[in-house]
N, C-alpha and C positions, 0 to 999 in steps of 0.2 A: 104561327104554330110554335108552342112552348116546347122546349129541348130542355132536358137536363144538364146541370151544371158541369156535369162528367163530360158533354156530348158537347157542349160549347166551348168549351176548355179543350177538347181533343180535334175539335176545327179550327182554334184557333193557332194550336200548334201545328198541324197540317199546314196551314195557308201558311203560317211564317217559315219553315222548311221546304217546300213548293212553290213559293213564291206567289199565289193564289190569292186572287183579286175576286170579291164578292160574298156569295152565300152558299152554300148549300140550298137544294131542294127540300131535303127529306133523310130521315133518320130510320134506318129497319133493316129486318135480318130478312136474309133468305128463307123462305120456309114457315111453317105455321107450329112450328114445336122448338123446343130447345134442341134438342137431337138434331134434327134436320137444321136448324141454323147453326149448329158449329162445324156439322158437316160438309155442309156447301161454304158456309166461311174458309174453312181449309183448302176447299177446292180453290177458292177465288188466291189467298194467299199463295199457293203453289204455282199458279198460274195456269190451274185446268180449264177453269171455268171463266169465262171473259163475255159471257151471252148469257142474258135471261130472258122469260118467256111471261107473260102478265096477261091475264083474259081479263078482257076490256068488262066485262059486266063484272067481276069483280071488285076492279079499280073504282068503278062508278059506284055500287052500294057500301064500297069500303070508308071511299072519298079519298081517294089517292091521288096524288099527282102523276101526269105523263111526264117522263122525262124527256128533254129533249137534245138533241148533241150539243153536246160542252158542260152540258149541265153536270154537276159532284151530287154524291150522296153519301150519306157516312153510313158504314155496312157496319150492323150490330152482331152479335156474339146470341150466345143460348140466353144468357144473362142480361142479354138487353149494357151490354156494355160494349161500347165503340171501340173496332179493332181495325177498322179501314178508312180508306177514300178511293171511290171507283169515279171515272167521267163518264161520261156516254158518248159513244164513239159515232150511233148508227140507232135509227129507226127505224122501224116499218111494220105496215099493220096487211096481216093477210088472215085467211081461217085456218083454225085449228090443226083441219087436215090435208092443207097446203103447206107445212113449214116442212123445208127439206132435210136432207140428211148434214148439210155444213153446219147450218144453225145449230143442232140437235150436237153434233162434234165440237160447238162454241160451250154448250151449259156445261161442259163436262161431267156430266154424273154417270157414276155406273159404269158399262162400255161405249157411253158416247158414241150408240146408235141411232136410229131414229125409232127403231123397237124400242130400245126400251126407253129414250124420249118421252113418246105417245105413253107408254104402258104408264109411268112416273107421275106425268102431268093429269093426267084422268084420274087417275088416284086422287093427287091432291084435288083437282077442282070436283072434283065427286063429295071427298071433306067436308071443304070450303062453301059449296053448294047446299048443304046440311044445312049448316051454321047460317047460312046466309037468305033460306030461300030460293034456290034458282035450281032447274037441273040442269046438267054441265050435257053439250050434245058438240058431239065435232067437227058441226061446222061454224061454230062460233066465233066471231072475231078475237084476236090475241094481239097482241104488241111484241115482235121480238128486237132485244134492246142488244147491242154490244158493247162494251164498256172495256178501260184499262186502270187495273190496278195504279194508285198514282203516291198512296200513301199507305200505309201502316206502321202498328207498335204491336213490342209484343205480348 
């Protein structure tokens, strides 16, 4: 997978101040708009947000990689320009309307309910589902990932 010069040069600095042995996964922003990726970017930077949530039929017509514990990824901006390094802490796959209220307290958005959680995520994969073909029902398998901030610039 081709990375831009910006995105390679800004992992290459990460691993030499991290001390970081190998590759990255994958390059991408929270979210499916500039708005919502600089927003959840901020969250991740602040330290609200440390959990994300991926519906597996997405990943799969997207062609996305699963991440798996240990794995980096460099978390993009609205601009599509590299302002992180997150690891992945924690895996696991259940349905839509099985993720509880801690997970929901990990994405931090909003009040970090599990209302409005559910309310947030049906929105996007409702989106996402448009764009993609599928209709989004909640009992759908998801992915919820945990992760820790390990780098950024500013």
């Amino acid at each position: 997978m081709g990375h831009s010069e910006e995105v390679s040069s800004f992992w290459e600095r990460a691993k030499k101040a991290m001390g970081i042995n190998g590759d990255f996964v994958d390059a991408w922003g929270f979210g499916d708009n500039p708005r919502l990726k600089d927003e959840l970017l901020s969250l991740v930077l602040e330290g609200k947000k440390t959990g994300t949530t991926s519906l597996v039929k997405e990943n799969e017509l997207e062609g996305w990689p699963i991440n798996k514990v240990g794995d980096y990824s460099v978390i993009l901006d609205g601009l599509d320009r590299p302002r992180a390094v997150i690891q992945t802490l924690s895996v696991r796959r259940c349905r839509f309307d099985e993720v509880d209220a801690e997970h929901a307290f990990i994405e931090g958005e909003d009040d970090r309910s599990l209302a409005s959680f559910a309310r947030e995520h049906r929105k996007y994969w409702r989106r996402s589902g448009e764009r993609l073909g599928y209709a989004f029902k909640d009992d759908m398998e998801v992915i919820l990932e945990s992760f820790k901030l390990v780098y950024s610039e500013p």
